[in-house]
N, C-alpha and C positions, 0 to 999 in steps of 0.2 A: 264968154263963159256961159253954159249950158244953165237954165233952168235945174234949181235942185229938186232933188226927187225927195218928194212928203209920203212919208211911209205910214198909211193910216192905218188904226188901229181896228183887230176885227169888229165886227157888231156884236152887240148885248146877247142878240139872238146865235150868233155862230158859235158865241160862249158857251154860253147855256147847252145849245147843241150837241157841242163836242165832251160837255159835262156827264150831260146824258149819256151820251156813248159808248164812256169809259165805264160810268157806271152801270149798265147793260151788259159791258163785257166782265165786267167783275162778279156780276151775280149769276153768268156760266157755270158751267165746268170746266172749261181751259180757263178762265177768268179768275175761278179758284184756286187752281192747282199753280196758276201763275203767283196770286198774291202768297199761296203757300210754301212757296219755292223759297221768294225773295223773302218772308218771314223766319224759313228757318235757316236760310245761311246770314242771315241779318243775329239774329239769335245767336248763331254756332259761334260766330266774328265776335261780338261782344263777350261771352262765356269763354273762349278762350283767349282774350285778348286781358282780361280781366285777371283768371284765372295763374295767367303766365305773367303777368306782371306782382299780385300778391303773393306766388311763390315765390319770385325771384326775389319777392322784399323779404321775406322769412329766411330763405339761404343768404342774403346780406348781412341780416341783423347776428345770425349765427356766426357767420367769417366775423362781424366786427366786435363780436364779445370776445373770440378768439383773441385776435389780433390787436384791439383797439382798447376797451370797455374794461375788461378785467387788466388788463396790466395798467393801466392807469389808476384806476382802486388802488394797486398794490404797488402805485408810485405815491403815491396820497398816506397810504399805512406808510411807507420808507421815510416821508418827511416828516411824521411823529415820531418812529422810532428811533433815528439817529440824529432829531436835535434833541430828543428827551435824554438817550444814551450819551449827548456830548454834555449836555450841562450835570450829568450825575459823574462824569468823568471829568467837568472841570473843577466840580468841589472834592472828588475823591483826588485828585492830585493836588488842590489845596490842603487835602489833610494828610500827604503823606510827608510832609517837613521836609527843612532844607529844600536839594536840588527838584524841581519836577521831573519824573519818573520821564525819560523818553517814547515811552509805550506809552506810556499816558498822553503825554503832547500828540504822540501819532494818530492814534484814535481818535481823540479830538479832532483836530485836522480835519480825519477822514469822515468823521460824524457830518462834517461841518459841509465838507464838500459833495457828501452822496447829499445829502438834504439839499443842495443847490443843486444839483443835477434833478432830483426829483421833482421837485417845484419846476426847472424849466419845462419837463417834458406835462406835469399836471397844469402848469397854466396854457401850454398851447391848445387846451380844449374845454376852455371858460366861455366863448363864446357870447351868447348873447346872457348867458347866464350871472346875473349883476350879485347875487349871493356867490356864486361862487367866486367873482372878478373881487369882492370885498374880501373875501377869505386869503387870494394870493397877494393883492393889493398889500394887505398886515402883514406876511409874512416876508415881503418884499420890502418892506420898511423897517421894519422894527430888526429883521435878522442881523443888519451891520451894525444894528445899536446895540445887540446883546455880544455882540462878537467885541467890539470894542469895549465895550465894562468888562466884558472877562480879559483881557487883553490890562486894560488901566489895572486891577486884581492882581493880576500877575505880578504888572510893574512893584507896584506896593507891597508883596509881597517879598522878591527878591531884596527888598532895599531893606525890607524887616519893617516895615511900618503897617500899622494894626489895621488901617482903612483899608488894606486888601480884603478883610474878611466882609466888610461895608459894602465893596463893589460887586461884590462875588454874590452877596446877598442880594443887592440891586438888581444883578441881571440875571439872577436867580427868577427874581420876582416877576419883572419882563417876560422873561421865556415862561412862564406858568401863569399869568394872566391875561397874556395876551398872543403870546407866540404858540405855546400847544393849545390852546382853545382853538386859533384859526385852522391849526393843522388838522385837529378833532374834527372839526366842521369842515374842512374839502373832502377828507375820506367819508363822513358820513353823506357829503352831496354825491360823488362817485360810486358811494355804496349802491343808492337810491336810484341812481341813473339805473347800474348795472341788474337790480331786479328789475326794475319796471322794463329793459330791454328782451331781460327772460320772459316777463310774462307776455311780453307781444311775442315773443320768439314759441309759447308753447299754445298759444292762442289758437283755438281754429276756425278758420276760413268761414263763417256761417255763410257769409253772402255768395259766396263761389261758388258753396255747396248747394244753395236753393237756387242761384241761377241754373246749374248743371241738371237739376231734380225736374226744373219748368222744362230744360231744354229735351229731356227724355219724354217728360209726359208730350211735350209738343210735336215728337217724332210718334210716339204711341198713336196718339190719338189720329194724326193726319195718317198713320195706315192703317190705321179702324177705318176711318172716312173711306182711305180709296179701294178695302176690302167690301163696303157695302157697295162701292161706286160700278166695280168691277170686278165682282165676285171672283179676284184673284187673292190667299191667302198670303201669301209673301212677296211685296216687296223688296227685290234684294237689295239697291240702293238704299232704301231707309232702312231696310235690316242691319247693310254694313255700318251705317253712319249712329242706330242707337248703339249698335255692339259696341263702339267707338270710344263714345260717349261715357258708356255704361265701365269700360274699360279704363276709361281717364278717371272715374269717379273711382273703383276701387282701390286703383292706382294710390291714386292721389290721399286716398282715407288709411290708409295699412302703412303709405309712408308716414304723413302725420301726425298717424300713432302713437307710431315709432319714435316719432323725433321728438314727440312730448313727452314720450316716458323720458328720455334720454335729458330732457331739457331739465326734467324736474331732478332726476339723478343727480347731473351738474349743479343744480339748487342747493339739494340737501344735503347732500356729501361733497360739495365741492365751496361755492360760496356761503352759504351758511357756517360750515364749518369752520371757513378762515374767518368770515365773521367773531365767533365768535371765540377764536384764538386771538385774532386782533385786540379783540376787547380786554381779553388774558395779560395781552403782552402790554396795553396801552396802561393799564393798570399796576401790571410789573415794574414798568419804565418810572412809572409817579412814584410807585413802593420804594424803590433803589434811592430816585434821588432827594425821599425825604430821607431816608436813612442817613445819607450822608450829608443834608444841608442840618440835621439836628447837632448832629456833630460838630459842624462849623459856628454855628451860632451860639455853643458853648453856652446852655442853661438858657438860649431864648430860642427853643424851636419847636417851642410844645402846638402851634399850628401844624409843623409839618408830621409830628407826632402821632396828631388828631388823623391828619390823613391817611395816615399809614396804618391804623388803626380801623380804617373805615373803609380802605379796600384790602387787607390782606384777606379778611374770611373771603372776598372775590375768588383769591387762588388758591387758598388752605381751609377756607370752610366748609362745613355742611352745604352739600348744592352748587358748590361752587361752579366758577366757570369752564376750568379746567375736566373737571371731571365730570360734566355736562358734554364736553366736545370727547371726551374717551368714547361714553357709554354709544356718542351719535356714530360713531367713526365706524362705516363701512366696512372696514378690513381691516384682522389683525396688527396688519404691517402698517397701517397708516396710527390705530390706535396703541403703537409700541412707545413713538415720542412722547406722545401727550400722557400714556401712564408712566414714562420716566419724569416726565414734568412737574404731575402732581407730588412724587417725590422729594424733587429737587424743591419745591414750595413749601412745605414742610419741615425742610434743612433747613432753609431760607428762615421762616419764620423761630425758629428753634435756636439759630444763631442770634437774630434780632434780637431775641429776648435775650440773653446774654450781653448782648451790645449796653441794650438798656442800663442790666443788672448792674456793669461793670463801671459805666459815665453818669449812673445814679447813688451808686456807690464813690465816686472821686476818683478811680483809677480809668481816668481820659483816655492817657496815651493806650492803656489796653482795650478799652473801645474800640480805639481809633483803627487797631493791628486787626479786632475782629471784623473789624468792618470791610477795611481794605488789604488786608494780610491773602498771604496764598493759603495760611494753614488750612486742610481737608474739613475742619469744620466751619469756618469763614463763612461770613456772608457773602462776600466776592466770589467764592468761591460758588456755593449755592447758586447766586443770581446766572455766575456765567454759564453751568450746566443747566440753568434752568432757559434764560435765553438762547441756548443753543438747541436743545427740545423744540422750542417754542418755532425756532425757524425751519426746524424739521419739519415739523407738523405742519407747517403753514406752506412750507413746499410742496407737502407730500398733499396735501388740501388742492391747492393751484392747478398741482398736474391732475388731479381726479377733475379736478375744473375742464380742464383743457380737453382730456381725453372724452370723458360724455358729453363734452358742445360737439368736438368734432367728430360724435359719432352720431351724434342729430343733426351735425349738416351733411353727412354720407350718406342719411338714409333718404333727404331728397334730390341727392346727384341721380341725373338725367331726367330729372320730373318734369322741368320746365321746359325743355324742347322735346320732350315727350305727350304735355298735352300739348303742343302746339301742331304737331304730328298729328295729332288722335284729333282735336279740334280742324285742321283742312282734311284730313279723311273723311270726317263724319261731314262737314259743308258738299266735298265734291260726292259724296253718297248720296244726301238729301236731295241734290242738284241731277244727277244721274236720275234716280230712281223717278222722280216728279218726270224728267223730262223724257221717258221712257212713255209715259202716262199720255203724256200731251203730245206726244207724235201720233196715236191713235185717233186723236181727231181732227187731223188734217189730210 
């Protein structure tokens, strides 16, 4: 075997040397236009690489409030609304004597079943989120326990024995302190996501924009330098590459805009809105089934009484909520349901008190008719035009959602391989024009 070869290291002195040397050529004029070269396509790479990556994250976040963010909200409202609507439908077919109504067992049922269905689709996006994982956690436990005491309710009730109204009352109690509170709380954590995603969505770019600002002044200024260098006024390379530049930035500022005017549109007129018709309906839903758990409890319901009390000015008072989402509602057509709403809340309340009149005065069973009867002045009847309003409005809300996000992500389609375009123009300009420069002195 050969002697190995010891590869020694230069001297201290050749270091030094070669140190010098470079720096000798740096303090040139090719030694300049060199480091200035590799400065601004070093520059241009970063500001567009940056640039194309935080737009592409504002056109995501916009697709996933579409697709993702806002219909989960509005799976989160669906699991308050149709277990509140099942348990004021399990005491309303408690009070209508004898057989249970079959429309009544139906909608149950289906109360029962969209609220499972919506809870699947809301808990698949709890995540690392341990408040929201406790909110489906409850409502995942406790739901087969209210399902079965209205179920035992029933039994007792068929058989004529009086502890149906005991159990009815029990899972009464369950679903209103435990079960709509959790449901309360997913849709107000979904709510919270979905603004805080608007407000990254209508956010603007500060850092993009002061990189792009440096990268203009950095072309300016190095063809001031090479107009003194070589008393030539235009460089066309650095010309094409500020134009570029200058062009991505207005680009990019006019889409922007655009897309935050659009994002706040979707804000005000769109979740804001269902906001606070949700609020309306969530209220609505508690209104109903005190109404009819006062009824069951037969002179012991004066709590649910209290509550009823305590949110009806919510839907028929001065200020209310209803008529807060009228006066905010963009367009006539969207503010049509909600002034039929306030209406029907008015009915509602105007029947109520009659219910009152009528089971405070001793005539129950006629309570009982106004409460759940079909007659035109009815409360049933009220609540159901008034719930049916209420889903108008919150449709007609949704789609105003839908429509201004996706017309603030149209306004930055083609932006993002558009600076990416204008970002290698302006590099291979910067690049061109410097090396146009440094051929003259060789």
């Amino acid at each position: 075997m050969g002697a190995p070869v010891v590869t020694e290291a230069p001297p201290e002195g050749a270091r030094s040397a070669g140190l010098r040397s470079v720096t000798r050529t740096a303090t040139t004029t090719p030694g300049r236009l060199s480091v200035a070269a590799v400065g601004l396509v070093l520059l241009t790479a970063v500001t567009g690489l940056f640039a194309a990556l935080t737009l592409q994250d504002k056109k995501d976040t916009l697709d996933d409030l579409v697709s993702h963010r806002e219909p989960l909200a509005a799976a989160a409202q669906l699991i308050f609304r149709s277990l509140s609507d099942a348990d004021a439908t399990a005491a309303s077919a408690f009070l209508s004597g004898g057989a249970e109504p079959d429309e009544l067992r139906a909608r149950y049922e289906f109360d029962i079943a969209q609220a499972g269905a919506a809870l699947g689709k809301a808990s698949s996006d709890v995540g690392a989120d341990s408040m929201a994982a406790q909110q489906v956690d409850i409502l995942s436990r406790q739901l087969p326990v209210y399902t079965g005491l209205v179920e035992t309710a029933r039994t007792n009730k068929r058989q004529g024995f009086p502890a149906g109204a005991a159990y009815l009352r029990e899972a009464s109690g369950l679903m209103r302190s435990q079960i709509l509170p959790a449901a309360e709380k997913l849709y107000e954590i979904n709510y919270q996501r979905l603004t805080s995603e608007q407000e990254d969505a209508r956010s603007f770019p500060w850092i993009t924009a002061l990189l792009t600002l440096a990268l203009i002044a950095a072309l300016v200024v190095t063809q001031l330098w090479l107009t003194r260098k070589t008393n030539r006024l235009i460089n066309i390379g650095l010309a094409a590459a500020t134009a570029a530049v200058a062009l991505a930035l207005i680009w990019g500022t006019v889409a922007l805009l655009v897309e935050s005017t659009y994002v706040r549109g979707a804000e005000r007129d769109g979740s804001q809105q269902v906001d606070l018709l949700v609020q309306a309906r969530i209220n609505s839903l508690k209104c109903r089934a005190d109404e009819t758990l006062t009824l069951v409890a037969r002179g012991d319901g004066a709590a649910y009484e209290k509550e009823w009390a305590e949110l009806a000015p919510t839907l028929a008072g001065e200020g209310n909520l209803l008529s807060r989402a009228a006066a905010a509602a963009p367009t006539p057509e969207l503010a049509a349901p909600i002034t039929e709403a306030v209406a029907n809340a008015e009915a509602w309340v105007a029947a109520h008190g009659k219910i009152r009149e009528l089971d405070g005065t001793g005539q129950y069973q006629e309570a009982v008719a106004m409460a759940i009867g079909d007659a035109p002045d009815s409360a049933a009847v009220a609540f159901a035009a008034l719930d049916r309003n209420l889903i108008a409005a919150l449709d007609a809300g949704r789609g105003e959602f839908v429509a201004q996000t996706s017309r603030a992500a149209n306004a930055l389609t083609g932006l993002v391989p558009g600076v990416v375009v204008l970002a290698m123009v302006a590099g291979v300009g910067a690049t061109l024009g410097i090396r146009a420069r440094l051929r003259e002195y060789r």
